[in-house]
N, CA, C and O of each residue as an XYZ file, in Angstrom:
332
protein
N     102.862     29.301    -37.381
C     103.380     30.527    -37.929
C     102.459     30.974    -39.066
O     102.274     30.130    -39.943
N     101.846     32.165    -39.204
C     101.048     33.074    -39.906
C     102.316     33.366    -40.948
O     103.390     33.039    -40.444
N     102.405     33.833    -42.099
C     102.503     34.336    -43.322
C     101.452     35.053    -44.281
O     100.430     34.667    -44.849
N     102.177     36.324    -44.215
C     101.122     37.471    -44.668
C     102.250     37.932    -46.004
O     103.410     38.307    -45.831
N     101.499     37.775    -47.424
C     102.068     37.812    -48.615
C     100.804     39.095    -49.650
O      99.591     39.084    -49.440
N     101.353     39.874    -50.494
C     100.903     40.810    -51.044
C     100.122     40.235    -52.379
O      98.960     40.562    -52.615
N     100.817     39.414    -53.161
C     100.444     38.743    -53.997
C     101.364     37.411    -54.316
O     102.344     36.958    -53.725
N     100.715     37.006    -55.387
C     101.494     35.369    -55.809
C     103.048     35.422    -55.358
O     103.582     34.977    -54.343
N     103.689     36.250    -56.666
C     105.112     36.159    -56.248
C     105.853     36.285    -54.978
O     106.843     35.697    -54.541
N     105.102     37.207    -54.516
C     105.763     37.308    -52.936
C     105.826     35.835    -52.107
O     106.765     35.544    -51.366
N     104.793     35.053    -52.332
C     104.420     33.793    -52.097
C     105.518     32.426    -52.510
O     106.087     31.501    -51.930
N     105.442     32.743    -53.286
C     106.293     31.591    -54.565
C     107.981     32.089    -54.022
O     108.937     31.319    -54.112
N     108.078     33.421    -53.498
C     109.835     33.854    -53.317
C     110.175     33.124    -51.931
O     111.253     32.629    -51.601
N     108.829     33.192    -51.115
C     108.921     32.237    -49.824
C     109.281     30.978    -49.811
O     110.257     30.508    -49.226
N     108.537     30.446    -50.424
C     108.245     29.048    -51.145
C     110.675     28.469    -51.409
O     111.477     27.635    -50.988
N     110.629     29.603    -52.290
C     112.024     29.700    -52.810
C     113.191     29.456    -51.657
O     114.052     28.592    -51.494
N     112.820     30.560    -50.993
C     114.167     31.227    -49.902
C     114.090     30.245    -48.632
O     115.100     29.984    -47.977
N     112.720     29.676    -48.302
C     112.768     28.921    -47.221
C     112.560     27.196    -47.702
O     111.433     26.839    -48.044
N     113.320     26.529    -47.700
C     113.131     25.211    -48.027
C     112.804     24.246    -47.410
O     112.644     23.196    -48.033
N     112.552     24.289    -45.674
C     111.882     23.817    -45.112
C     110.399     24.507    -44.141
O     110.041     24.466    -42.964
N     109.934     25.038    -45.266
C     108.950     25.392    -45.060
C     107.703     24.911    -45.030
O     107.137     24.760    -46.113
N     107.129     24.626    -44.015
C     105.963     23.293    -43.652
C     104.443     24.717    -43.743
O     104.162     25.635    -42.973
N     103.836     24.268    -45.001
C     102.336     24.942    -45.037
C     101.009     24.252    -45.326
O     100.710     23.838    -46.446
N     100.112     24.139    -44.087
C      98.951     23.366    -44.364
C      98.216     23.883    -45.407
O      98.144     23.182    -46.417
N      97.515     25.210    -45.393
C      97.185     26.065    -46.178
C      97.192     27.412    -46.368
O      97.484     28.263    -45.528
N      96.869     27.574    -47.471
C      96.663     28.975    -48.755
C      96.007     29.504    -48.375
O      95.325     28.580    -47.931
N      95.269     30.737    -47.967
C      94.271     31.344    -48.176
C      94.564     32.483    -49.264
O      95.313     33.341    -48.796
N      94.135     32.752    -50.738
C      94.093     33.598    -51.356
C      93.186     34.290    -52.214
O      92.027     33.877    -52.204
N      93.522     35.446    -53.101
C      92.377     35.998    -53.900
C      92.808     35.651    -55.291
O      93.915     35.215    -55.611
N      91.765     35.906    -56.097
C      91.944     35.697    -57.338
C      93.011     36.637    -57.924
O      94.154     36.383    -58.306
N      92.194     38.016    -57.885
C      92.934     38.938    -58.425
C      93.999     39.922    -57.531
O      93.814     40.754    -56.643
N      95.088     39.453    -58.154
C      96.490     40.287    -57.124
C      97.786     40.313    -57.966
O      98.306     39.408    -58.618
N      98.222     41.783    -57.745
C      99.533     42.412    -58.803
C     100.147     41.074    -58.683
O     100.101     40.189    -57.828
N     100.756     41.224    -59.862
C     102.065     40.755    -60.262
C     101.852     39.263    -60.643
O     102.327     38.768    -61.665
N     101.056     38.552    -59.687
C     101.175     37.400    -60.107
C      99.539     36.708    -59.082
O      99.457     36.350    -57.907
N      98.399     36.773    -60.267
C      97.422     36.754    -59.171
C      97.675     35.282    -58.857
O      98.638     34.565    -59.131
N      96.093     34.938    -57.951
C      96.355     33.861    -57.131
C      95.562     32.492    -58.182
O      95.365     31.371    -57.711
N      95.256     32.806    -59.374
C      95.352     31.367    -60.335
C      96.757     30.679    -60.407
O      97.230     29.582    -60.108
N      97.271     32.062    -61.043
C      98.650     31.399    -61.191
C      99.533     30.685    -60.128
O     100.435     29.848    -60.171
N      98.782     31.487    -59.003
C      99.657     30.868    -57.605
C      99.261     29.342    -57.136
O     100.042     28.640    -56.493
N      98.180     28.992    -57.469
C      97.635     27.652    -57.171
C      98.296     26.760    -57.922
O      98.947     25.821    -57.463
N      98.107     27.107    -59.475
C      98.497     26.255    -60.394
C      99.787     25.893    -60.138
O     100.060     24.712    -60.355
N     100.686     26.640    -59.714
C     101.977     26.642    -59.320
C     101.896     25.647    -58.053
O     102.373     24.516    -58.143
N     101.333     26.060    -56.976
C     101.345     25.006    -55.943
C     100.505     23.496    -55.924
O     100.594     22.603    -55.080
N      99.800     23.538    -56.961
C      99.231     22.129    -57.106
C     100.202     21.430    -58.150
O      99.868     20.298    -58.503
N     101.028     21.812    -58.532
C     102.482     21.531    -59.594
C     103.316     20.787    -58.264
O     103.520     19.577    -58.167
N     103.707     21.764    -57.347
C     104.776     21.010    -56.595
C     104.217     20.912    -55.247
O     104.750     20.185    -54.409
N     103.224     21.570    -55.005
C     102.894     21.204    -53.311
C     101.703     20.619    -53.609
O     101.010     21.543    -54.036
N     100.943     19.418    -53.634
C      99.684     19.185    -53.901
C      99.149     18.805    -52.555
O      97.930     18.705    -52.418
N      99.970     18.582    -51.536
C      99.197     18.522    -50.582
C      98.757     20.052    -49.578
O      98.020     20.107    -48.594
N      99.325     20.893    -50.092
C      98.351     22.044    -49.324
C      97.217     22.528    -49.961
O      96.879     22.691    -51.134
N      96.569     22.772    -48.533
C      94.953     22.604    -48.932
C      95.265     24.645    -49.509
O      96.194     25.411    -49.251
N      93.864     24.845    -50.403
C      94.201     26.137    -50.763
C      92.424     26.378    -50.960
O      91.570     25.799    -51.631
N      92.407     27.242    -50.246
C      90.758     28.563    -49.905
C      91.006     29.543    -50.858
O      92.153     29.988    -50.891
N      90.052     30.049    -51.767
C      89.777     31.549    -52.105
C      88.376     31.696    -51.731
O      87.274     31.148    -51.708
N      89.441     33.375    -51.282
C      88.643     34.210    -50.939
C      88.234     35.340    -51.820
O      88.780     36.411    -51.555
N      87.612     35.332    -52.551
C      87.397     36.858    -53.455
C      85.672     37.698    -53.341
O      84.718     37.625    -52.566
N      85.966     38.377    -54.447
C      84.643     39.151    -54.575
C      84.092     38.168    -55.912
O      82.921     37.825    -56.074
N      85.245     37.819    -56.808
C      84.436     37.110    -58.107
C      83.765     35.868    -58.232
O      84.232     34.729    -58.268
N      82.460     36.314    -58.300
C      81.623     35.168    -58.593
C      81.322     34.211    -60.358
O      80.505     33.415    -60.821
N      82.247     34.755    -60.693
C      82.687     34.026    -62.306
C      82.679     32.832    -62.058
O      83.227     32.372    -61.057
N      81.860     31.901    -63.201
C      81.822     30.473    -63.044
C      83.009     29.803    -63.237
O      83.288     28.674    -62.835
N      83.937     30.832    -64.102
C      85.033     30.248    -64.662
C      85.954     30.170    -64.002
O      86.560     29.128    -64.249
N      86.405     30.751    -63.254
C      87.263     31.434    -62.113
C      86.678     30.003    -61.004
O      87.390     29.596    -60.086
N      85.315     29.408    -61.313
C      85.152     28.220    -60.003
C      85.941     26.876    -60.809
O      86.850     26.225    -60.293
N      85.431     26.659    -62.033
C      85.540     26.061    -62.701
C      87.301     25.580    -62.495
O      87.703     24.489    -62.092
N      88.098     26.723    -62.896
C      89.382     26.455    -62.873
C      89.881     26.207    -61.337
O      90.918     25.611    -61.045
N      89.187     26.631    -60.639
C      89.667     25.884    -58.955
C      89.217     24.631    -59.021
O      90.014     23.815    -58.557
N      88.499     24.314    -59.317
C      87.907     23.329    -59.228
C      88.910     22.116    -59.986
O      88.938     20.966    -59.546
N      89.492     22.430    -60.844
C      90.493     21.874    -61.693
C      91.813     21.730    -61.019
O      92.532     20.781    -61.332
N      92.185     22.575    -60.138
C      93.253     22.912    -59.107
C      93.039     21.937    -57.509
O      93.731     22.006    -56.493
N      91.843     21.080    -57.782
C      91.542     20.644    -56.510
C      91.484     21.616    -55.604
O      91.816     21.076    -54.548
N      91.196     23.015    -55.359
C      90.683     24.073    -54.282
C      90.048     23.521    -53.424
O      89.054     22.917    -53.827
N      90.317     23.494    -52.019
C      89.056     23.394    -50.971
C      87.846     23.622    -50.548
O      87.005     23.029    -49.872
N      87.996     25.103    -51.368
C      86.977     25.808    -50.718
C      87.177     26.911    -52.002
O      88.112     26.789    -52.794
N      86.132     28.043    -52.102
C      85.633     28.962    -53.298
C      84.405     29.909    -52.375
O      83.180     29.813    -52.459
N      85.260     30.865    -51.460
C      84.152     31.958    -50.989
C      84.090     32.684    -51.479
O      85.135     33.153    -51.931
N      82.477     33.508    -51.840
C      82.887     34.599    -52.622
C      82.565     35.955    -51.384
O      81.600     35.846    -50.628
N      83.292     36.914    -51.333
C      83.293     37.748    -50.379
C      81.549     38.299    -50.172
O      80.885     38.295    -49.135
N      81.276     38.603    -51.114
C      79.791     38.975    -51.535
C      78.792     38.322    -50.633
O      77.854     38.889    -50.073
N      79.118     37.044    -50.565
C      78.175     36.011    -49.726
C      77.829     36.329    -47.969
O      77.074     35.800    -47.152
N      78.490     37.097    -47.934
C      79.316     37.580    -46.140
C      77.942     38.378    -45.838
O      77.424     38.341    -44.722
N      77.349     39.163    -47.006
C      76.834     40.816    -46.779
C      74.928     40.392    -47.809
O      74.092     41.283    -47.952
């Protein structure tokens, strides 16, 4: 099953409402309303540490690797790299 979420919170309300909800992985962006996808990791390496979690963005900020990197992230694409 695919799950298609707008940003973090929309994510985290899933997370909420469905309690047996089985997710290998994340794919997300850094920057997204309401609740981007730092906060969303940090949140899921809190209580889900075993899903694996990909970003995908445009930002190539060291810091932005740095803190995945801290999050145990899988993976760190930067969209840029594609083109």
């Amino acid at each position: 099953m695919t799950l298609l979420c707008k940003n973090g919170a929309q994510s985290v309300e899933i997370f909420k409402k469905k309690k047996k909800i089985h997710v290998d992985i994340i794919i997300t962006d850094i920057k997204m309303p309401i609740m981007d996808g730092m906060e969303l990791i940090g949140m899921l390496n809190e209580r889900f540490p075993d899903i694996k979690v990909i970003i995908l963005t445009a930002y190539s900020d060291f810091t932005y690797a740095q803190q995945a990197i801290k999050f145990q992230v899988s993976d760190f694409v930067v969209k840029n790299d594609f083109f």
